[in-house]
N, C-alpha and C positions, 0 to 999 in steps of 0.2 A: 478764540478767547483763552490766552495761558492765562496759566493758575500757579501758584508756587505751593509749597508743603510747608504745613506750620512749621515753625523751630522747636525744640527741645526746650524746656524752659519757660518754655511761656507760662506767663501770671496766669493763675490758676484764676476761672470765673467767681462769680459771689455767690452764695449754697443760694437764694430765692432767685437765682437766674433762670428761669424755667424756660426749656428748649421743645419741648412735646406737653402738649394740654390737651389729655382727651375727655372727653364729656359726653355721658348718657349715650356712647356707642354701642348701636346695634349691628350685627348681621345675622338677617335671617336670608335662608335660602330657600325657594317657595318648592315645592310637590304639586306635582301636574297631576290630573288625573280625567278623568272622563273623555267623550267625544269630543269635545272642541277643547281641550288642553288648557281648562281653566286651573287656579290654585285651589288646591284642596287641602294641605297643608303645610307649612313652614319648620325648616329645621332651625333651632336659634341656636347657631353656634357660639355667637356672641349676644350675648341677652343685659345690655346696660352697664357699661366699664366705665367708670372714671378714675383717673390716672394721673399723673404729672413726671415727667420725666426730665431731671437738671442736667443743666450742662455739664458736659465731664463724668458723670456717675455713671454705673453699671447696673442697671435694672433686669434681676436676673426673674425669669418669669416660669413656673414650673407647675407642675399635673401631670395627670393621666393622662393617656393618649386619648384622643378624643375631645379634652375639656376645650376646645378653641382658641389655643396658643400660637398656634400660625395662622389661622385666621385672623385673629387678634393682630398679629405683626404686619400680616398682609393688608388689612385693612387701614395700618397707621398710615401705610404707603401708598396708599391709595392704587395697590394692584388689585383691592379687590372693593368695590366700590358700597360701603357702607349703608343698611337701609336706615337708619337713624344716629343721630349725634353730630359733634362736631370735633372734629383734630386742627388743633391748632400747630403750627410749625414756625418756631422762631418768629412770632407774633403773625401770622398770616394764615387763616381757615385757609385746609385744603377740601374740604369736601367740596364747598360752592366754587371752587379757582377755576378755570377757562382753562382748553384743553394747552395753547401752547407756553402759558403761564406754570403748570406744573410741570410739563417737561422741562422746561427750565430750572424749577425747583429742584428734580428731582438728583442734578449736579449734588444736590447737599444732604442727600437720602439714599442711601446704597441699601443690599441684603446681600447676605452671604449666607447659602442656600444649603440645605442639609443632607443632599447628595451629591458629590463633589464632581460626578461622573455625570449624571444628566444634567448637572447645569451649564457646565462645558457645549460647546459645541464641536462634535467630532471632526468635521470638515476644516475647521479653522488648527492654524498652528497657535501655540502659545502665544507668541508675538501678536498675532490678530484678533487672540484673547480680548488681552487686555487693552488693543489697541484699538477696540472696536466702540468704546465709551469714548475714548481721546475723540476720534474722530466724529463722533454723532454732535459732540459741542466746540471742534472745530480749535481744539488744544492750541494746536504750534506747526511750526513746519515740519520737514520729516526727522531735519536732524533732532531736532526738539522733544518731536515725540519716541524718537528711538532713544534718548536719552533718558525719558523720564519713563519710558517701561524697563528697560537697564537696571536702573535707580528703584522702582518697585520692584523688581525680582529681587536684591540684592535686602532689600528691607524686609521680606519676608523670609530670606535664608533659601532662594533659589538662585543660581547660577545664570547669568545672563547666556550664556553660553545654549541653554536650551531653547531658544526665540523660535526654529523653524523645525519642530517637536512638534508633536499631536499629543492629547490626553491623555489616549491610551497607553503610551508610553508611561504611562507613571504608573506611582503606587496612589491608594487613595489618598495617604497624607500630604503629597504634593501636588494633585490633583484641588486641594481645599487648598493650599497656600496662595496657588493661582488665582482659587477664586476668590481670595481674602486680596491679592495684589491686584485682581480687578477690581472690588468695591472698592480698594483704596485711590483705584484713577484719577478722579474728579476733586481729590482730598474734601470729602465729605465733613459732612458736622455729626450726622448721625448714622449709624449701621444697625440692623436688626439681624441677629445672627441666629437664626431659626435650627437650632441644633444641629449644626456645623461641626461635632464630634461624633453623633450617634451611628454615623454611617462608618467611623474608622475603625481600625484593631486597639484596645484597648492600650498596647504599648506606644502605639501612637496620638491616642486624647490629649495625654500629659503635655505633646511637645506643641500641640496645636492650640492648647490654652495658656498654656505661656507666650506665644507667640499672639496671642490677641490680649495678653495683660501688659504686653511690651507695649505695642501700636497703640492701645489706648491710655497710657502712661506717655509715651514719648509725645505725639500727635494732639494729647486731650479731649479725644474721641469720647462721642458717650453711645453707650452701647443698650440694646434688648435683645441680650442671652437669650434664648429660649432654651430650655432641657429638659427632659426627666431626669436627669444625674445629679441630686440633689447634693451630693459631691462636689462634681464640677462646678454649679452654682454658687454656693460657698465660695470657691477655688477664687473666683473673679467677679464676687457679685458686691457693690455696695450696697443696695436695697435687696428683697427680693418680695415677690407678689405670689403669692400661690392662688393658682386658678381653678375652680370648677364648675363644671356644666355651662359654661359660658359667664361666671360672674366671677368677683374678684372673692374671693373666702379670708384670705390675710396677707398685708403684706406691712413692712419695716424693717428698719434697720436686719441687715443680713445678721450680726452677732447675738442680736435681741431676739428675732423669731426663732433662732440652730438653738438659744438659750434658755427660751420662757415663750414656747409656743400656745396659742390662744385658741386655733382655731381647731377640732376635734381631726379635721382632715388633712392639719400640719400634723398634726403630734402622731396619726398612723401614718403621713411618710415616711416622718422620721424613725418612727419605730420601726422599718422596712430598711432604715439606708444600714448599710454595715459601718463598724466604730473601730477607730483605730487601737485602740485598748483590748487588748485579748479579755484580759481579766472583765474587761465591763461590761462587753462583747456577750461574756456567758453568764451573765446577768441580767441583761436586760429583756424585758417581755416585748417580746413585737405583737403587735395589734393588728389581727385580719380582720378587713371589712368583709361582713357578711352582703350578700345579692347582688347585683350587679350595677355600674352605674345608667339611671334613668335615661329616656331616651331624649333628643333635643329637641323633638318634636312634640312631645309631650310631657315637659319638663314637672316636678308634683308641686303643690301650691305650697306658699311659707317656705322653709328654707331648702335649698334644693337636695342639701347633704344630709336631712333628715331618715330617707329610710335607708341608711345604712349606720346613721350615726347611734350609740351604746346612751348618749345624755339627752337622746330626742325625748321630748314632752310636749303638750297638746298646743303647747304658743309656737312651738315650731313647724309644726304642719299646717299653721292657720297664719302668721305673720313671717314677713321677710326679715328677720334683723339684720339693724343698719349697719354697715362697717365705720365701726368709732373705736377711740382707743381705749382701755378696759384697765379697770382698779389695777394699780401697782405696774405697769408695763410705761415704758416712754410715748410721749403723748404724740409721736410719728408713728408706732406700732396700734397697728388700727388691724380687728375682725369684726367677721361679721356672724357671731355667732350668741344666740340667746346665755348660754352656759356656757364662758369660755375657760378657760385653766386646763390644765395639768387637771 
């Protein structure tokens, strides 16, 4: 089955073209316990997400380590098989789809993984990298597929010239590039790129995020960023979702939340990220969360960012507030918080 690679140019889709519809997603993951290894408790990594993700956009998704950000990713993909909700993909549920129905789907669903080294496979050269998606759906002939891993090396800024190369040859930056010109094989519709920079040297981030603001500008790739570099996010995000304890806390337009954040658990990342302004830099008050974040197993009732949060009060430990969008902010900037503001 050849495939060609979009052109450059192409007519930008319609902003209500929605390519990912996720709804009421959960994963929980069950704790065995006693003599016969029944459930004794559940971790909810992912505790109820609803999402929408357009075509073309960049949905950058960010937390603490821990809050269920690749989980989240991994379950859109269905690598990890969701215990409630529904993900929809370019109008078609994948939870209920048939096993050889979503292989096939999954041609239009790639990740690019946030260890450049273990996602690789050592035994394989480069060339069998990326040649190994060509051939599970049966691309083209050999000349065909030698030419369009060529053609991917060269699109990512590596040298065709390295094909019968091992990984370990590389540095980690070009270890990700490869696995950014494997996800690209199959010319996908969507990529989840599950912090695909956290593993580099920081003088390397830079080139590896331009090089995924490229592919999804030339291509019209739509992407879920994942990071805690809420930097990086920014850099290439056009929405962004901040995540905690497995729920969505705030997410819109990327310039509106960096500008007029809502949720008390945006406004201390941001006061944690560093400002490129010296002068404002030694001005500004950063906000330590006091205690630790709650466990997923036993998450606290009402809102989950309560006992850490400075504006918690008694409707907060007792009701969930809904993520809607709040006096004065654009009515896409949606939190979910009793007290939101500055």
């Amino acid at each position: 089955m050849a495939t060609t690679m979009p052109q450059p140019g192409a007519a930008a889709p319609a902003q209500n073209d929605v390519l990912v519809d996720i709804r009421g997603l959960k994963v929980h993951f069950p704790i065995r316990g006693g003599l016969i290894g029944q459930t004794v408790a559940a971790v909810k990594a992912v505790d109820g997400v609803d999402l929408q993700i357009k075509r073309g956009e960049v949905l950058g998704l960010v937390g603490e380590s821990g809050c269920g950000k690749s989980t989240l990713g991994r379950a859109v993909l269905q690598l990890i098989k969701p215990t409630a909700g529904t993900v929809t993909f370019d109008g078609e549920e994948l939870t209920t789809m048939g096993t050889n129905h979503l292989r096939r789907k999954r041609a239009d669903m790639q990740m690019v993984f946030q260890d450049p080294y273990s996602s690789l496979d050592p035994r394989f050269t480069v060339g069998n990298v990326i040649n190994e998606p060509l051939g599970n759906f049966n691309y083209g002939n050999r000349a065909q597929t030698d030419e369009r891993i060529r053609y991917l090396l060269r699109v990512v800024g590596m040298s065709p010239n390295i094909l019968n190369r091992y990984a370990h040859e590389f540095s980690g930056g070009q270890r990700q590039r490869i696995g950014i010109a494997r996800a690209l094989a199959l010319n996908p519709k969507f990529i989840v790129a599950d912090e695909p920079i956290s593993a580099l040297d920081v003088s390397i981030q830079a080139q590896v995020l331009n090089l995924l603001a490229d592919l999804q500008s030339e291509f019209n790739l739509t992407y879920m960023f994942i990071a805690h570099n809420l930097s990086a996010i920014k850099h290439l995000s056009t929405r962004v979702a901040v995540m905690y304890l497995g729920h969505i806390a705030e997410i819109g337009p990327a310039d509106e939340v960096y500008a007029n954040p809502q949720h008390p658990y945006t406004i201390a990342l941001l006061s944690a990220s560093p400002y490129p302004d010296p002068d404002m830099e030694k001005t500004r008050k950063r906000i330590i969360l006091t205690g630790d974040v709650p466990s997923p197993v036993n998450p606290p009732s009402g809102c989950p960012f309560h006992t850490r949060c400075w504006k918690a009060q008694a409707i907060c430990r007792e009701q969930y507030p809904p993520l809607e969008s709040k006096p004065g902010t654009n009515v896409a900037h949606l939190a979910a918080c009793h007290f939101p503001g500055q």
